[in-house]
C-alpha positions as CSV (number, residue, x, y, z in Angstrom):
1,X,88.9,79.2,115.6
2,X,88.4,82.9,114.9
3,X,90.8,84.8,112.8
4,X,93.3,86.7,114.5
5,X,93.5,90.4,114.2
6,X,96.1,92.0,111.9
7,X,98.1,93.9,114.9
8,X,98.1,90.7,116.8
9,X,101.2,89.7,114.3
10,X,103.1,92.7,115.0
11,X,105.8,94.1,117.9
12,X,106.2,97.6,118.7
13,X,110.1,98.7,119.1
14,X,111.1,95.4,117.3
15,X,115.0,94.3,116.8
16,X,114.8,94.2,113.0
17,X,118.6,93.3,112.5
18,X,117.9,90.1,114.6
19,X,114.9,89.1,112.3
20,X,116.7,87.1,110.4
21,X,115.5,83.9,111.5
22,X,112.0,84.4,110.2
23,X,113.5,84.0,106.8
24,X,112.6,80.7,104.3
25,X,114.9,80.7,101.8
26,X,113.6,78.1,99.1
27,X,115.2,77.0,95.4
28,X,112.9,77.1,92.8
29,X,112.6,73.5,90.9
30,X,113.8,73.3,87.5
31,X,110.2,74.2,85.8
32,X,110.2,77.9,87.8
33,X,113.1,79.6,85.5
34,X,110.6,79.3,82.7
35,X,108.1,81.1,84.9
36,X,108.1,84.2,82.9
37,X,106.5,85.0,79.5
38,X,108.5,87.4,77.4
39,X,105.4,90.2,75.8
40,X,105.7,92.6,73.3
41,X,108.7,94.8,74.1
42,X,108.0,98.6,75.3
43,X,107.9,100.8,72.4
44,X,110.6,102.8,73.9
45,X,113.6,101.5,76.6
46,X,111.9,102.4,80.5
47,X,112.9,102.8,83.6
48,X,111.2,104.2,86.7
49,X,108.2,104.2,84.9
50,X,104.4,104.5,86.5
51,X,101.3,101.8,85.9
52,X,97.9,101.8,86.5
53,X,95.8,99.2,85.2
54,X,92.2,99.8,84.0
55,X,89.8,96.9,82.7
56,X,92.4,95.4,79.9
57,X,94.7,98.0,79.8
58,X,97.4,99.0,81.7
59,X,98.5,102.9,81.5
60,X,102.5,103.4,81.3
61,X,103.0,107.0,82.3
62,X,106.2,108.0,81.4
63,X,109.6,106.9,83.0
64,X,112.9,108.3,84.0
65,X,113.8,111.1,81.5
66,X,110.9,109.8,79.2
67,X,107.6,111.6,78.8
68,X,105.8,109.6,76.5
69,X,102.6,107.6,78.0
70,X,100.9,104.6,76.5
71,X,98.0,101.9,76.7
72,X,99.2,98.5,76.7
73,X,96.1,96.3,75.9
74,X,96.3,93.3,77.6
75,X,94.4,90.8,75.4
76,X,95.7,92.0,72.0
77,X,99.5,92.1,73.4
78,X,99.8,95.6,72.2
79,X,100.5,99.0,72.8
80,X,99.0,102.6,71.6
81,X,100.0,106.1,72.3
82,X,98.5,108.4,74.7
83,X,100.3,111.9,75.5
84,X,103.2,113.4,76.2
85,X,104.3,115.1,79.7
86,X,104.7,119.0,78.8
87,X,108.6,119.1,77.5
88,X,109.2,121.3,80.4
89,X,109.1,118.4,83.0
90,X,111.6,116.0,83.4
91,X,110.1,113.0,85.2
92,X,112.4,111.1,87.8
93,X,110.9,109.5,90.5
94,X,107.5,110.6,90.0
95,X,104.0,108.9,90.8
96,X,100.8,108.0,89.3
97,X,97.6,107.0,91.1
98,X,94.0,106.6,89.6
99,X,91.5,108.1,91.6
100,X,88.5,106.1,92.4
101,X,84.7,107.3,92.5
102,X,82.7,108.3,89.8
103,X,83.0,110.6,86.8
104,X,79.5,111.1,85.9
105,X,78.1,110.7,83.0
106,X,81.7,110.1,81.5
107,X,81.3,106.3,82.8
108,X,84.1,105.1,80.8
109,X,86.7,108.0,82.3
110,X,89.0,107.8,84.7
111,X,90.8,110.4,86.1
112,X,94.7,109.8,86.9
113,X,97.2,112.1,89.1
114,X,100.4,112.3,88.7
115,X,103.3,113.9,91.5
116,X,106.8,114.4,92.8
117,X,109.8,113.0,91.4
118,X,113.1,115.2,91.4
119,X,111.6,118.1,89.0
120,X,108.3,119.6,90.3
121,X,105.0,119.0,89.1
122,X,101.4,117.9,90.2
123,X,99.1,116.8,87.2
124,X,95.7,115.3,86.4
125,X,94.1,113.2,83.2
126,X,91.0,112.3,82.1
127,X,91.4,109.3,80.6
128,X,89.2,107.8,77.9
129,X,90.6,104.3,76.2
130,X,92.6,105.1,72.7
131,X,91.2,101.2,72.5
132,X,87.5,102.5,72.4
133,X,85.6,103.8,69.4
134,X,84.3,106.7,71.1
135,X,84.6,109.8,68.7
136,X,86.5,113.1,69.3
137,X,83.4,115.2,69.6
138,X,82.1,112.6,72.4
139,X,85.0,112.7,74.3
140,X,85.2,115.1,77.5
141,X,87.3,118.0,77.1
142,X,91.1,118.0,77.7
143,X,90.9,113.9,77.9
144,X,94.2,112.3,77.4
145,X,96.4,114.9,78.3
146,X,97.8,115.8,81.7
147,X,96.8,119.5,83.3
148,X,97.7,120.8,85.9
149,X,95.3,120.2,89.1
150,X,92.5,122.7,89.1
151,X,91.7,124.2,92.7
152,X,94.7,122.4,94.1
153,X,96.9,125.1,95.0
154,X,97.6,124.3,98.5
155,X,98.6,120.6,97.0
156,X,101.0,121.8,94.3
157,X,103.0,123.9,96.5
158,X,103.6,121.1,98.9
159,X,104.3,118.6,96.3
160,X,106.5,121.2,94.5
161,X,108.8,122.1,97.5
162,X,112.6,121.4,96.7
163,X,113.7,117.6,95.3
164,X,112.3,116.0,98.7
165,X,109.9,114.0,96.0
166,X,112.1,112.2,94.1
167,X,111.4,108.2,94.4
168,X,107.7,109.7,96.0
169,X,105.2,106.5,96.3
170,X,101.7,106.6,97.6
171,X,97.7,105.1,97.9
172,X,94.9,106.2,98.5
173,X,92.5,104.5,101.4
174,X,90.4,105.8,104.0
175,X,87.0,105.2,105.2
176,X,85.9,106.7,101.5
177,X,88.0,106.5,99.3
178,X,89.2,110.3,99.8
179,X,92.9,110.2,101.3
180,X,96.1,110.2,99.4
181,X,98.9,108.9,101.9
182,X,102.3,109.9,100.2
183,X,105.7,108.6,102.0
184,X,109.3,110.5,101.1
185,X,112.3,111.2,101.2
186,X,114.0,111.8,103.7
187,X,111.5,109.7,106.1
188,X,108.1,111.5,105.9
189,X,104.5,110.6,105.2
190,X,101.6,113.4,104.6
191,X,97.8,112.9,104.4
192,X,95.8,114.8,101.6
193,X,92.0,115.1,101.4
194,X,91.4,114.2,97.5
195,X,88.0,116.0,98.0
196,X,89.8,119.2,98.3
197,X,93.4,118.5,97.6
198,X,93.8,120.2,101.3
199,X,96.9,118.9,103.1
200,X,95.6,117.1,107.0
201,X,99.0,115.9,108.2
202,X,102.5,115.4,108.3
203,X,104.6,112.9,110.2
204,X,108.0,111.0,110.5
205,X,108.3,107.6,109.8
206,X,110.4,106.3,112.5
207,X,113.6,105.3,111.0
208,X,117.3,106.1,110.1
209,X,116.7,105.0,106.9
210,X,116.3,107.3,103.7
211,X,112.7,106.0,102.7
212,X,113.0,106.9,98.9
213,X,112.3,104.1,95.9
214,X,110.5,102.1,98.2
215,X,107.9,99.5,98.8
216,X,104.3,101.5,99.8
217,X,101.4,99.6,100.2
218,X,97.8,99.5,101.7
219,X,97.1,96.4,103.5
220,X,93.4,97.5,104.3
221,X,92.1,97.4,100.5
222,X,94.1,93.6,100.5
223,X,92.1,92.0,102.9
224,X,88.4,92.1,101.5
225,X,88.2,88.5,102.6
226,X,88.6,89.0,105.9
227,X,86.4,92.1,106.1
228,X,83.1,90.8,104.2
229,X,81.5,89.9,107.4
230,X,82.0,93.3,109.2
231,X,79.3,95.9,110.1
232,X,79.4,99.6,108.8
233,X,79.8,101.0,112.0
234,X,82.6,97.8,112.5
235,X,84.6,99.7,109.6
236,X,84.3,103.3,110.9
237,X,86.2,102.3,113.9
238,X,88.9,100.7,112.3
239,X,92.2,102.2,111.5
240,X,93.5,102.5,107.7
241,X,96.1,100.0,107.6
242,X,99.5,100.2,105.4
243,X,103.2,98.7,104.9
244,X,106.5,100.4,103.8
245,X,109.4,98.7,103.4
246,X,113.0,100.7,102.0
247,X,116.5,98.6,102.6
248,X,116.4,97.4,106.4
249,X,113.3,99.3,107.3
250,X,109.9,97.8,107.6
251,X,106.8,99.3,108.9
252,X,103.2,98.9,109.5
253,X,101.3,101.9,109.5
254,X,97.8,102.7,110.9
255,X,96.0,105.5,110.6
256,X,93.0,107.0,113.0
257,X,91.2,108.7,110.7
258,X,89.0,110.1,113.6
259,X,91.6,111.8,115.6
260,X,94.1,112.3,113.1
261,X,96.9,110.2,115.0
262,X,99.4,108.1,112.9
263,X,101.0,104.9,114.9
264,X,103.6,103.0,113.6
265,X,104.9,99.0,114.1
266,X,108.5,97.7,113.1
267,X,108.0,94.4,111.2
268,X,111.1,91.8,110.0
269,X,113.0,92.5,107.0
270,X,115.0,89.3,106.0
271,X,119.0,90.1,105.8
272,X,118.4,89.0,102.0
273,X,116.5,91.7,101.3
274,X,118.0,94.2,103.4
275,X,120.4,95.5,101.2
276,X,118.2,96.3,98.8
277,X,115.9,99.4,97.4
278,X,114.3,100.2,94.1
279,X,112.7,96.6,93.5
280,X,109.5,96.2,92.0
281,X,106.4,94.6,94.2
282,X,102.8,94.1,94.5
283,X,100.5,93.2,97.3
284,X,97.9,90.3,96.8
285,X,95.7,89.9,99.7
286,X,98.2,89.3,102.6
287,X,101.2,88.4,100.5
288,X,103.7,91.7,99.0
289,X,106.0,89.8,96.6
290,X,109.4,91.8,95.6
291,X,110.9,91.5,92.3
292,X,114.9,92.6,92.0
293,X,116.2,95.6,93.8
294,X,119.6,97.2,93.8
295,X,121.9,98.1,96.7
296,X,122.2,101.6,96.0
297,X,126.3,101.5,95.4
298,X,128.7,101.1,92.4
299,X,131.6,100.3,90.8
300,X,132.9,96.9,92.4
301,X,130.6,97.7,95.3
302,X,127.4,97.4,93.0
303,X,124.6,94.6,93.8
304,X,122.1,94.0,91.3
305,X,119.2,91.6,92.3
306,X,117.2,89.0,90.3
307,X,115.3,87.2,93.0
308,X,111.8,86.9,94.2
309,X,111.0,87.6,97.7
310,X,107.8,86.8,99.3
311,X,106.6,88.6,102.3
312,X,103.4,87.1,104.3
313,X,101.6,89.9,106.6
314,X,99.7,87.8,108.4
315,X,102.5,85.8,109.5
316,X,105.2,88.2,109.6
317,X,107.9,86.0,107.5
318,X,109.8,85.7,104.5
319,X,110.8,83.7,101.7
320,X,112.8,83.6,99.2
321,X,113.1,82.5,95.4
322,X,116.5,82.6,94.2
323,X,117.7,83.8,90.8
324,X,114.0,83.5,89.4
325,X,113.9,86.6,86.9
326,X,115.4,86.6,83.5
327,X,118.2,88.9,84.1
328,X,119.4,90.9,86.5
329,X,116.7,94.0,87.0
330,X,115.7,97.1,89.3
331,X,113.7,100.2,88.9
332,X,111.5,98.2,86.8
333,X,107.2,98.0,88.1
334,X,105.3,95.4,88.9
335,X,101.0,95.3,88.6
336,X,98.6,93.0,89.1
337,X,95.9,92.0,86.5
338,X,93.7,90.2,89.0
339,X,91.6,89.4,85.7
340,X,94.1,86.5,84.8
341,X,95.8,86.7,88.0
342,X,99.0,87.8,86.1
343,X,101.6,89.9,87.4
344,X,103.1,92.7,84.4
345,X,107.1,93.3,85.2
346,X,107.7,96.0,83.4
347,X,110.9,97.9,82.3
348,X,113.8,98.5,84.3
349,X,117.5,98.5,84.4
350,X,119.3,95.8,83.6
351,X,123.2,94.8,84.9
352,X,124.8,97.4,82.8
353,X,122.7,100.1,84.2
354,X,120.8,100.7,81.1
355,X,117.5,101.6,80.6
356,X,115.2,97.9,79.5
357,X,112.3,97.7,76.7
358,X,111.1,94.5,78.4
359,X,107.8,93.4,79.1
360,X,106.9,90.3,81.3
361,X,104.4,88.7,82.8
362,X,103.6,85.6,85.4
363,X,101.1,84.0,87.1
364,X,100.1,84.6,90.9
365,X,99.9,80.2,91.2
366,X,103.7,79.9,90.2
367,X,104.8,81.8,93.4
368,X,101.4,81.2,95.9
369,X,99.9,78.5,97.0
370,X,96.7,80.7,98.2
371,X,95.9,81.4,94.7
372,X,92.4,80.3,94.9
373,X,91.8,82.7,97.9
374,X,93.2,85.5,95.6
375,X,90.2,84.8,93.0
376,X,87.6,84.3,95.5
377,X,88.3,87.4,96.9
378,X,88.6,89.1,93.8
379,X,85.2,88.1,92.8
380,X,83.7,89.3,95.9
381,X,84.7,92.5,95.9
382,X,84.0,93.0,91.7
383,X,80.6,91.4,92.5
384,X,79.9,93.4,95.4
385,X,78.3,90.1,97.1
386,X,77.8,91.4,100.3
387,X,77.7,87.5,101.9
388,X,80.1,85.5,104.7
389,X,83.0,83.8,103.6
390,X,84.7,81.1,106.2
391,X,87.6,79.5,106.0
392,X,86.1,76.2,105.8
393,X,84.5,77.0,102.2
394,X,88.3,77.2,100.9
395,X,89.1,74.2,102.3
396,X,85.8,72.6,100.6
397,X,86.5,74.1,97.1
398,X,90.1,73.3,96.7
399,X,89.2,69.3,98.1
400,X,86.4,69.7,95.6
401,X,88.7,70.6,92.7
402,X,91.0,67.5,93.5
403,X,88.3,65.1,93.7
404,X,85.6,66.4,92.1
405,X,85.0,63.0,89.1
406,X,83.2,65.7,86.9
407,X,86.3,67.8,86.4
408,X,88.5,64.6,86.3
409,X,86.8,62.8,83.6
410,X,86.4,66.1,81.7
411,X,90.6,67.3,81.8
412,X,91.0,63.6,80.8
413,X,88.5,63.9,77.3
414,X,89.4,67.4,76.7
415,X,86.4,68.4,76.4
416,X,87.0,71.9,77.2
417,X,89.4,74.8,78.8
418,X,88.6,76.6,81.5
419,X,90.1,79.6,82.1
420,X,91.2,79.0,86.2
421,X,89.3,82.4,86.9
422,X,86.7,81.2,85.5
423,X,86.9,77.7,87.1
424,X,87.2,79.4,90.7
425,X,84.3,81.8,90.2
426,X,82.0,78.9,89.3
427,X,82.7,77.2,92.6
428,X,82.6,80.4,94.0
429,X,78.9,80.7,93.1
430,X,78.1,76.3,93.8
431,X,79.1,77.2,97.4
432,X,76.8,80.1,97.6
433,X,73.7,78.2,96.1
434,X,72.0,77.4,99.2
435,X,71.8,81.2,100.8
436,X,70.8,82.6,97.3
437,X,70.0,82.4,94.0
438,X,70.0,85.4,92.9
439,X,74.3,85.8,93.7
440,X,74.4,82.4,91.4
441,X,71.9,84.2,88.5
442,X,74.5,87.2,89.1
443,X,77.6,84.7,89.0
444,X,76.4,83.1,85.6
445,X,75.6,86.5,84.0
446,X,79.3,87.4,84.4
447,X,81.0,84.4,83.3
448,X,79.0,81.9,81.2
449,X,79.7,82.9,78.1
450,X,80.9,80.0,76.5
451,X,78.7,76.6,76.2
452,X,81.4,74.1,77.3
453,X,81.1,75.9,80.7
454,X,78.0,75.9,81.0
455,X,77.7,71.9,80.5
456,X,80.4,71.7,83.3
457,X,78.7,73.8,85.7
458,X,75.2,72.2,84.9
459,X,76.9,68.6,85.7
460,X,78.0,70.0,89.0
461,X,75.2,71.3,90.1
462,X,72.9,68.3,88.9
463,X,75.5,65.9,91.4
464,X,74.7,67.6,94.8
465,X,71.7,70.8,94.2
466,X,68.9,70.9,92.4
467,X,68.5,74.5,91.1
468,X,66.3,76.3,88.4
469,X,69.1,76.5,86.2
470,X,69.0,75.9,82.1
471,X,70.5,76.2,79.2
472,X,69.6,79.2,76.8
């Protein structure tokens, strides 16, 4: 049965207060409180604050009132200095993006900008790893330190008018890579050509809600899996896809890059979540999970969330994971390291309303059952395999992995660990043997690194292909 299309999921001029039936609401066992692994703590208390993750690190830019940055290094559990902010911004509610595309022959650069929030400002950085051994004299000028935007004029007065920033979010999609979509306050979302920093468009989000501190996602850049089988000119035609959700409000967004035309799509917001604003969340394929929130009121009134939600795009519902987090928590961040398939909570404010050092991670499996999908996909696009992927191969792989006597008998004598990454990509590459070689030569080149998994990989293969494959 062919897929269905993304908008076929979705009602224009929707009743969102009566969506509440769409709603799971499910208990975590026992085993799930402990779902959380406590890090290294922040070097300084955070809230507010803005992540980007690049190879092993993951970039803190500065947080409410706080203008220090740092590189947290995700396999030595540590964390190094970058920069400072210039003393004369106050960051609240601000936003960092990385840019994508190259940066010549600086190929270990990546260039960051940073927006909004409640005091003014528009910045860039050229970042180069304080993990690498690179020395000063090789490093590009002004790297690690945030200027202001060079030929972006146009961009920094638009950014820079009045506090209408504050809570900003934003991604960047298109057919190249070259837009910046930014949703704010009060209920706004304008289109920026990154080539040129020129503004395209402005236009109101179609809600009574203040959209500030909010969930902003791109849904078009989460669903590599369904899109490895399209044409070229099947991409050109099709509109750049995103999701906002802010207290009651939920929206799909699509944008015709062609004619310059925003439409927009109410989806269900479950009455558990509706209350609630500044949570953390991250989208993973078709899934946006939501970590926290608060209901924006104080004093007796105050509601401070430490659930998990779980929203599925492709079929428009909800669940729910009650009292799953550590503590009560909001305006803290969430990222994905699809590496390890961990998600980084990160800061936040706890029930007193003070500003959090904490640092925790989880994995993707604890809270989705598609897990494997998430790595498959993730390997394909980090690959760049540019071959079909049907629905029937996950069904294969995951019966595979349950059956499979090789990785039975294996578990049982301990005669290795596999990292599950690295266990998916494997199958990943068996299932691909037949239509070519050269994406299992690519496959091995990326992840056999250790003896043990080669042994389990040969004894795979042996059992149902026979392929020019040997040991070095």
């Amino acid at each position: 049965m062919p897929r269905l299309p993304f908008f076929f999921f979705l009602k224009k001029n929707y009743n969102i207060s009566n969506m509440g039936n769409q709603t799971t609401i499910q208990k975590p066992p026992e085993h799930l409180i402990t779902n959380f692994q406590a890090l290294k703590e922040l070097p300084s208390s955070l809230d507010q604050t803005q992540c980007v993750i690049h190879k092993h690190e993951i970039l803190i830019c500065g947080g409410q009132f706080k203008r220090a940055c740092y590189s947290y290094h995700i396999l030595k559990d540590e964390y190094k200095f970058i920069c400072e902010y210039s003393p004369n911004i106050e960051l609240k509610g601000h936003c960092v993006v990385k840019l994508t595309g190259s940066n010549g022959k600086y190929s270990n650069q990546i260039t960051l900008l940073s927006f909004g929030g409640w005091d003014k400002h528009s910045l860039m950085m050229n970042y180069v790893s304080v993990w690498s051994k690179i020395s000063t004299l090789r490093k590009p000028k002004n790297s690690n330190e945030w200027i202001p935007l060079v030929g972006s004029c146009i961009f920094s007065q638009i950014i820079g008018i009045g506090n209408d920033y504050g809570g900003v979010r934003a991604v960047i999609g298109g057919r190249s890579n070259h837009l910046l979509f930014i949703t704010h306050y009060p209920n706004n979302i304008s289109v920026f050509d990154l080539n040129t920093f020129q503004f395209i468009k402005n236009d109101t989000l179609p809600t009574n809600n203040f959209i500030t501190y909010h969930c902003f996602v791109s849904n078009s850049e989460n669903g590599q899996g369904q899109e490895i089988m399209k044409t070229n000119e099947e991409k050109n035609k099709q509109n750049y896809q995103m999701l906002l959700f802010c207290f009651n409000t939920g929206l799909s967004i699509e944008y015709d890059e062609d004619n310059n035309i925003f439409q927009f799509y109410k989806l269900s917001v479950c009455d558990d979540i509706a209350p609630f604003y500044k949570y953390a969340y991250v989208c993973i394929n078709d899934v946006i999970f939501f970590f926290g929130g608060w209901n924006g009121k104080f004093n007796d009134k105050r509601i401070i969330s430490k659930s998990v939600y779980k929203y599925s795009i492709r079929e428009n519902k909800w669940m729910i994971f009650q009292d799953v987090l550590p503590s009560l928590l909001y305006n803290c961040t969430a990222i994905l390291n699809e590496e390890d398939n961990d998600i980084h909570i990160i800061g936040g404010v706890d029930s007193r309303t003070e500003p959090i050092s904490t640092h925790i991670k989880t994995k993707v499996s604890q809270w989705n059952p598609s897990w494997l999908m998430i790595v498959i996909h993730y390997w394909t696009r980090i690959l760049k395999i540019k071959l079909g992927w049907i629905d029937e191969l996950d069904k294969l792989v995951i019966n595979y992995i349950i059956n499979a006597k090789h990785f039975v008998n294996l578990l049982h004598l301990n005669m290795f660990i596999l990292n599950i990454s690295e266990f998916c990509m494997i199958y990943f590459a068996f299932f691909y043997v037949n239509s070519t070689k050269n994406c299992l030569l690519k496959v091995l080149k990326q992840s056999l690194h250790d003896i043990k998994i080669k042994f389990f990989l040969k004894a795979i293969l042996q059992d149902h292909y026979t392929v020019g494959y040997k040991e070095n």
